[in-house]
C-alpha positions in Angstrom: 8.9 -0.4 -56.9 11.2 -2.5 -56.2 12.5 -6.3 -58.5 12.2 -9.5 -56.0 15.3 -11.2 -56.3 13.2 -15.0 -56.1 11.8 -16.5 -58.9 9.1 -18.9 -59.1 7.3 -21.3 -61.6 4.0 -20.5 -59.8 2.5 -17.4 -57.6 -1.1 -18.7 -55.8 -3.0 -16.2 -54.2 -5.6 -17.0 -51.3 -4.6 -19.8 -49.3 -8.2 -21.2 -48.5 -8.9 -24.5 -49.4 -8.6 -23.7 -53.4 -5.1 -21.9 -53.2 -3.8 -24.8 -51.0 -4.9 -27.5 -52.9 -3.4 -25.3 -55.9 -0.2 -25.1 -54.0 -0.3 -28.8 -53.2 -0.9 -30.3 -57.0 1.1 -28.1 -58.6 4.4 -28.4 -56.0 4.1 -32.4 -56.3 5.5 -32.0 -60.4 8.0 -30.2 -58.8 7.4 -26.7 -59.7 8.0 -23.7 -57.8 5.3 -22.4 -56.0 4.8 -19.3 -53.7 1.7 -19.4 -52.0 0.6 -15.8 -50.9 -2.5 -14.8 -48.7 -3.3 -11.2 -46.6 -4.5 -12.8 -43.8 -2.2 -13.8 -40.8 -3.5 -16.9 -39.9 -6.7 -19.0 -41.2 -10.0 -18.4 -39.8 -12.6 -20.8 -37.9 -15.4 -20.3 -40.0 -18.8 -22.6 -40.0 -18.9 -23.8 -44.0 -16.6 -25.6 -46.4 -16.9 -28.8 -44.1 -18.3 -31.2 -46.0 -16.4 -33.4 -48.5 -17.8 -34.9 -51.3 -16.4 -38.2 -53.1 -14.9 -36.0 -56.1 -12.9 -34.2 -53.5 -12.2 -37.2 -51.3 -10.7 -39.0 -54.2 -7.9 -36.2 -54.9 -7.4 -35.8 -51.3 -7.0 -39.7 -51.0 -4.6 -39.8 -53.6 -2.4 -36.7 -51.5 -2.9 -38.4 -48.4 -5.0 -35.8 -46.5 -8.5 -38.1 -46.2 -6.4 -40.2 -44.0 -5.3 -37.3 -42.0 -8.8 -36.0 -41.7 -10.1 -39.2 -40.4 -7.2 -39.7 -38.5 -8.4 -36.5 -37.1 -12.0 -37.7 -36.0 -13.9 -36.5 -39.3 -17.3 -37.8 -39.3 -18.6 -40.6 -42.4 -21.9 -39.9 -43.9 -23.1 -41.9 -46.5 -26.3 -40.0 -46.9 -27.6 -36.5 -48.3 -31.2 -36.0 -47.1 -34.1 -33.6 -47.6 -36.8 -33.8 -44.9 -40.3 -32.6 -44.7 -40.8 -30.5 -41.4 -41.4 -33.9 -39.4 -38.3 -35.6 -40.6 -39.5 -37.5 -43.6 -37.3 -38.7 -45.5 -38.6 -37.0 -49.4 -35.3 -37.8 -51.2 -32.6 -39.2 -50.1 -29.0 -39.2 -52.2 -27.7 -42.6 -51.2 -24.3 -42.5 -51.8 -23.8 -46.0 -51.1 -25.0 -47.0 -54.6 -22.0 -44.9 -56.1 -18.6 -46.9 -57.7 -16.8 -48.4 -54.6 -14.2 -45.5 -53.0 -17.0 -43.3 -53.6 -19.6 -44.4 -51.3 -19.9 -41.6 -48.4 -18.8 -37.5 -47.7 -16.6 -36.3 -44.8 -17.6 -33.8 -42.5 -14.2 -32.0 -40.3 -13.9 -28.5 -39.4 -12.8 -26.5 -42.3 -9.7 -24.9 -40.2 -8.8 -28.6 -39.7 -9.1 -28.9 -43.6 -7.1 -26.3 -44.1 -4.8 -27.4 -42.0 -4.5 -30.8 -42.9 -3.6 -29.1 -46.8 -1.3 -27.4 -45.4 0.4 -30.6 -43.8 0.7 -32.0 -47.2 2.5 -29.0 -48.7 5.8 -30.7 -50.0 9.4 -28.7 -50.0 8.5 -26.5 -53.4 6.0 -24.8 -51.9 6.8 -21.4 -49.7 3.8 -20.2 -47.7 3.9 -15.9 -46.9 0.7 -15.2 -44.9 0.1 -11.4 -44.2 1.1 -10.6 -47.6 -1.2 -8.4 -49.5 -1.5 -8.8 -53.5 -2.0 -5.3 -55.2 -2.5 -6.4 -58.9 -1.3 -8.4 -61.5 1.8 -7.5 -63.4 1.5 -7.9 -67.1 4.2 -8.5 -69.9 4.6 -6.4 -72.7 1.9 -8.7 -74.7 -0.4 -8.5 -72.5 -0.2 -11.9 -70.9 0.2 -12.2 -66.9 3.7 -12.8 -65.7 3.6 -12.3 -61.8 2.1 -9.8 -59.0 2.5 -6.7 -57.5 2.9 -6.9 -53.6 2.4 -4.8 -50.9 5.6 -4.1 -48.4 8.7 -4.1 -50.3 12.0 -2.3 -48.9 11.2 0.9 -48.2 7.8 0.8 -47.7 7.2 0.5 -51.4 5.6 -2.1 -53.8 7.7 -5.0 -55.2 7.4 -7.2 -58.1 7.1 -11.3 -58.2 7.5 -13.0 -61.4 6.3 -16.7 -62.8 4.6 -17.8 -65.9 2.2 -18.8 -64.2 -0.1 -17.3 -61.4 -3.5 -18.8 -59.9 -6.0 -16.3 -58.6 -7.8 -18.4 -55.6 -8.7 -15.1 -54.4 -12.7 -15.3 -53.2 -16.2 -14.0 -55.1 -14.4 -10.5 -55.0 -11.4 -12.1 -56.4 -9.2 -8.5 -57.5 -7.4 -10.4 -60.2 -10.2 -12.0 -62.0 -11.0 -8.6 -62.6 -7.6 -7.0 -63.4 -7.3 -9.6 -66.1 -11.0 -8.5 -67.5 -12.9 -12.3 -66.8 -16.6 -11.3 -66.6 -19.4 -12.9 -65.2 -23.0 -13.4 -63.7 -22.6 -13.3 -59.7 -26.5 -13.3 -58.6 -27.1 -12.9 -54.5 -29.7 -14.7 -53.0 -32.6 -13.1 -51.6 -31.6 -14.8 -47.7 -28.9 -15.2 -45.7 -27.6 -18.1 -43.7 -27.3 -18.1 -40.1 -24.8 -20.8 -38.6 -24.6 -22.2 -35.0 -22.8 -25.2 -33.4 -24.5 -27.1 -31.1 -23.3 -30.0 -28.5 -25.2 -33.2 -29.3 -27.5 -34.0 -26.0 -27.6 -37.3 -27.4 -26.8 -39.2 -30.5 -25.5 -37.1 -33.3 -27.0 -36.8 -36.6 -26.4 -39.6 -39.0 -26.8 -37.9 -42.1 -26.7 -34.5 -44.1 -30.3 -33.6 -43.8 -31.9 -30.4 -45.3 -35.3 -29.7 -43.9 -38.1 -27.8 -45.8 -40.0 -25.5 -43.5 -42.5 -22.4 -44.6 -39.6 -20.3 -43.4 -37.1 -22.0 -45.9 -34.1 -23.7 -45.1 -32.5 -25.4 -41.8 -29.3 -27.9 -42.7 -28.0 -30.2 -39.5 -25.3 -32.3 -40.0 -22.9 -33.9 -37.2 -19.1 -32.7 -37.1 -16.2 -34.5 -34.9 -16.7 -34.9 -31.3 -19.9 -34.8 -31.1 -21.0 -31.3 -32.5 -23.7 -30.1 -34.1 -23.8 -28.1 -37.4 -27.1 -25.8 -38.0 -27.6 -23.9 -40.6 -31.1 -21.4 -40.8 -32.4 -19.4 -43.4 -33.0 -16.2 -42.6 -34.7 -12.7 -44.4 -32.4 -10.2 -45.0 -32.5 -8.1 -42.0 -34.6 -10.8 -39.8 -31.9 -11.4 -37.1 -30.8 -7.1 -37.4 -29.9 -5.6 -34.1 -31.0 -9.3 -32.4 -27.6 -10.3 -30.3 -27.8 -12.2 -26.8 -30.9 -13.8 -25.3 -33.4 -11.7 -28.0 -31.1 -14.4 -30.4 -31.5 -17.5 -28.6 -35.0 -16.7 -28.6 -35.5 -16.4 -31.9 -33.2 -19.9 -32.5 -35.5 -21.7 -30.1 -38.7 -20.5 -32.0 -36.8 -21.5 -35.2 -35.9 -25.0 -34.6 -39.3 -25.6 -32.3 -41.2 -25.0 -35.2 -39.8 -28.2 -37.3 -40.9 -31.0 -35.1 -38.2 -33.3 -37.2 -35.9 -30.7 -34.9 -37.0 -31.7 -31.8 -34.1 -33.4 -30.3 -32.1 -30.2 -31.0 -33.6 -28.1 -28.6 -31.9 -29.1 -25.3 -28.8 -28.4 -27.2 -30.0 -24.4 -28.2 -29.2 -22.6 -24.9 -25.3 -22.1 -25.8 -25.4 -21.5 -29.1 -25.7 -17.9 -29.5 -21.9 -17.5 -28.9 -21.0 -20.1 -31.9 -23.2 -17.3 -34.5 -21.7 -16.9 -37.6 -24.2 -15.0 -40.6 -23.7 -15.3 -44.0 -24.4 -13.7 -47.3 -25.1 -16.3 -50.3 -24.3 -15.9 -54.0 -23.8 -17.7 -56.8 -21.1 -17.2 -59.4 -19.9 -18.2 -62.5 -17.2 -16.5 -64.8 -17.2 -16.7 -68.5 -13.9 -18.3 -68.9 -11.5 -19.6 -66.1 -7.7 -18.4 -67.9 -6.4 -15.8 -69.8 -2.8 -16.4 -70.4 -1.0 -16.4 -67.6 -3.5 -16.8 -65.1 -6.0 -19.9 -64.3 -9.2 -19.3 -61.6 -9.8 -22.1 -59.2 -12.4 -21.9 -56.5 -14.5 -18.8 -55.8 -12.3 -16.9 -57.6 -14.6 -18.7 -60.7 -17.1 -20.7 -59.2 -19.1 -20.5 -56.0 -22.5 -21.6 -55.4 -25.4 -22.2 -52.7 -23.7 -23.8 -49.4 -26.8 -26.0 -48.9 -25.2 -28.2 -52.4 -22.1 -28.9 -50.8 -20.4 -27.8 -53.8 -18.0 -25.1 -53.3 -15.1 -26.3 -51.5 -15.3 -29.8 -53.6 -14.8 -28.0 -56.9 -12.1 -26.0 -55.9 -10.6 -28.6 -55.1 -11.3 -31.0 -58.2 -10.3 -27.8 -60.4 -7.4 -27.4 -58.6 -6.2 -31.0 -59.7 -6.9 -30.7 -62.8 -5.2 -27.5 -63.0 -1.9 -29.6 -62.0 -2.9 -32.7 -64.0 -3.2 -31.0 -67.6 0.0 -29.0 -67.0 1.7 -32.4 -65.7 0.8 -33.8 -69.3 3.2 -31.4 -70.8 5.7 -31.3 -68.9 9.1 -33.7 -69.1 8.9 -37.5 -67.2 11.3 -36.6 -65.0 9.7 -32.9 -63.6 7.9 -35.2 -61.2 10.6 -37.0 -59.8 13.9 -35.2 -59.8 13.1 -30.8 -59.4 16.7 -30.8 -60.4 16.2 -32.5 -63.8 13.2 -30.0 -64.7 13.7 -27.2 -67.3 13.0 -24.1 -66.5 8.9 -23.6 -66.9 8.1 -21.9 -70.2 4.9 -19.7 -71.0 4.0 -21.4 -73.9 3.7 -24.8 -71.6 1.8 -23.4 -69.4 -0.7 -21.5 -72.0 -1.4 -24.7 -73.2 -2.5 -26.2 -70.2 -4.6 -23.3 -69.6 -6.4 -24.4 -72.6 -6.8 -27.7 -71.8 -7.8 -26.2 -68.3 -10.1 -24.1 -69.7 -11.7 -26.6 -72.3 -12.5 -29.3 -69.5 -13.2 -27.2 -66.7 -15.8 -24.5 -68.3 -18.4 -27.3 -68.8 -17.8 -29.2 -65.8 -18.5 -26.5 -63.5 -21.4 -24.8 -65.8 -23.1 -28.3 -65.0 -22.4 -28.0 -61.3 -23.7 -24.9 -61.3 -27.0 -25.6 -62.7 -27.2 -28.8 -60.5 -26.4 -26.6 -57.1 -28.6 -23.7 -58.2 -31.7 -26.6 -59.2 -30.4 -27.8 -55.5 -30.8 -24.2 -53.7 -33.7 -23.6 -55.5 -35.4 -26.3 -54.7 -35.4 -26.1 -50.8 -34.8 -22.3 -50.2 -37.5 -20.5 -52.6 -40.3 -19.1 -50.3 -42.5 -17.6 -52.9 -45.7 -19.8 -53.9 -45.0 -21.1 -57.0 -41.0 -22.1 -56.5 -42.6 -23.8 -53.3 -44.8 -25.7 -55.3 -42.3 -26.7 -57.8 -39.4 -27.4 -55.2 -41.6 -30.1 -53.3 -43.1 -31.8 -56.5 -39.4 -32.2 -57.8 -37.8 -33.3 -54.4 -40.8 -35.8 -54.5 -41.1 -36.9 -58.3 -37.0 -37.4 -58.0 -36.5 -39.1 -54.9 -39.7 -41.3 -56.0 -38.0 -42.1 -59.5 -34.6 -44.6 -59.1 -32.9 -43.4 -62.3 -33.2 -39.6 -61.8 -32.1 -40.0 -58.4 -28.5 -42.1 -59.3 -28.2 -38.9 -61.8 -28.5 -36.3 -58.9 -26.2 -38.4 -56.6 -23.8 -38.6 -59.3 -23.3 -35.1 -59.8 -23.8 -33.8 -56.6 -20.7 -36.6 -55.8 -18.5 -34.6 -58.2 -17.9 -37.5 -60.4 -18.3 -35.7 -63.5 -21.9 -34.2 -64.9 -24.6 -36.8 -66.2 -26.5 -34.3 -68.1 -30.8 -33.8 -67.1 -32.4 -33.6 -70.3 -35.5 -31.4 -71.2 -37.7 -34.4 -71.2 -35.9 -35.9 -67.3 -37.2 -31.9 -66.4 -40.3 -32.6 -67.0 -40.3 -36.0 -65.6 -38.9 -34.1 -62.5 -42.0 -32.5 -61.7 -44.2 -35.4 -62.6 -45.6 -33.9 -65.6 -44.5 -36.6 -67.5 -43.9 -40.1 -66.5 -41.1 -41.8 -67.0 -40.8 -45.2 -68.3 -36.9 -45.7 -67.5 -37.7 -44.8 -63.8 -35.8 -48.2 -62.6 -33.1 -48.4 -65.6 -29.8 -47.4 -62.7 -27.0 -48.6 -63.8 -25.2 -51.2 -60.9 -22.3 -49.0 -58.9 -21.1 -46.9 -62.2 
């Protein structure tokens, strides 16, 4: 094994949307950053394309909204869910929110990616192809670098950095090599995913429909495209490929008559296929010294919340922001002018990481997995309870500013037992109109 003769303040690993906005915070104090990911180039893949106002405001403040809608991304200023014939049952208005926050931003998430990596300043170095093999550990314990793959030789060689973000996926190898546990819980459906070309107007909104057969998502992407997400059993579209799957996609969407523009717009589609597992995750911390989560690596929930991607990249701020607090003035402004980047520093960011990120996400969790549970469950009794709650809520002013609010990414306005209760109308709820006015 062999000693790499760079040295960095930070090592990221996984250059998705969490490692690159990582990368990005955490370059701008001026800090060192190698950015390390096995594949050779991103991947088109059909989720993460959906920004929430959480998200937006960090990627406002870097620059990269403007570049995304620049780029042709697509305004929505609703979050719908849909009976089968298109009725609207509750409807997020996002308009209501503080002004700045008042609408998502649907782009294609290699153009998201992209656009992050755009914004990468000077101290950031980018290796794609690069596989990490495990975490390297200091005589104490704590992490202090990586192991890579593909040093001289054909051996492994050592990076070094006080600190090193895992953005490394569900799976995430050094989440596990530094012994975070957790609860990951897979969903008992997949998710199929086509794009479709709109044969007339686009959608206007984020709509999630609730069919016997559980979920279909539609919501419009740049240029006119449609994104269609379906539910699916386990092994319901096994060994189905070609015209045996366009088949089944027309039957799919012709039984939702709120659908019914879509159909013209199925016969390509079967080429634009992507299927998905779905999980949820959360790990029992987010740092041991040494090394902060961000993303999947910690946190990952049901696509239909729009939740993933928007964390990751919240967290990843605030990953940058609490070690910005301790570092001198003038790291931001002059590289030159900042000491080199002590352990002890960044251990106590991790802690401030750590103490304002663990309850953050646990309450984005709940919210997404309420969310997914809500509009997915097929058996009888989470039917029933989904479709009085999306009812009861979107009926009742106050409960529905709360949901907006968090599923914005604003910061978690807690549901009580009692606004439980008054969720599924067994209770009613004298505060129903008490909203407050754009806060």
């Amino acid at each position: 094994m062999t000693e790499a003769s760079a040295d960095y303040d930070v090592l990221v690993c996984g250059a998705g949307v969490a490692g690159l906005a990582a990368a990005r915070g955490l370059g701008d104090l001026g800090l060192r950053v190698l950015l390390l990911d096995k594949q050779r180039a991103p991947r088109a893949v059909a989720k993460g394309e959906v920004l929430q106002p959480g998200a937006l405001r960090v990627l406002r403040r870097w620059g990269t909204e403007q570049l995304l809608r620049q780029r042709g991304g697509v305004g929505l200023d609703r979050l719908v869910v849909r009976s089968r014939e298109g009725e609207a049952l509750m409807a997020l208005d996002y308009g209501r929110l503080p002004e700045g926050d008042r609408g998502l931003l649907a782009h294609d998430h290699r153009e998201i990616l992209t656009a992050l990596t755009e914004g990468l300043g000077p101290c950031v170095e980018i290796r794609r192809g690069t596989l990490v093999r495990e975490a390297l550990r200091a005589a104490d314990g704590r992490v202090s670098g990586l192991v890579l793959a593909g040093g001289e030789g054909g051996g492994d060689r050592v990076v070094r950095a006080p600190l090193v973000v895992a953005a490394d996926g569900i799976s995430s190898r050094l989440r596990r090599a530094a012994g975070i546990e957790g609860r990951r819980t897979d969903y008992p459906h997949r998710l199929v995913s086509v794009e479709l070309t709109a044969a007339g107007p686009a959608p206007a909104d984020f709509s999630a429909y609730l069919t016997g057969r559980g979920l279909r998502l539609v919501y419009p992407l740049p240029g006119g495209r449609i994104r269609l997400y379906l539910q699916t059993g386990p092994d319901e579209l096994r060994g189905l490929g070609g015209d045996a799957f366009t088949e089944w996609l027309a039957r799919a969407v012709g039984q939702v008559p709120g659908l019914a523009g879509l159909a013209p717009c199925l016969a390509d589609a079967a080429v634009t296929r992507q299927l998905f597992s779905v999980s949820r995750y959360l790990a029992g911390r987010f740092t041991v010294p040494g090394l902060a989560l961000v993303g999947e690596a910690g946190y990952a929930v049901h696509p239909m919340a729009a939740q993933g991607m928007n964390t990751a990249i919240t967290s990843a701020a605030a990953l940058a922001e609490q070690l910005a607090r301790l570092l001198p003035a003038t790291a931001t402004v002059d590289a030159a002018a900042r000491p080199r980047l002590e352990a002890a520093t960044v251990d106590a960011a991790l802690a401030a990481y750590q103490a304002e990120r663990r309850p953050f996400l646990a309450s984005a969790a709940r919210t997404s997995a309420n969310a997914a549970r809500m509009v997915t469950d097929l058996a009888w009794p989470g039917r029933v309870i989904g479709r009085r709650a999306v009812r009861c809520t979107g009926a009742n002013p106050r409960l529905l500013h709360t949901v907006t609010h968090n599923m914005a990414g604003l910061g978690p306005l807690p549901l009580t037992p009692l606004d439980r209760l008054q969720q599924i109308g067994l209770l009613p709820d004298p505060r129903a109109h008490r909203v407050p006015v754009n806060s």
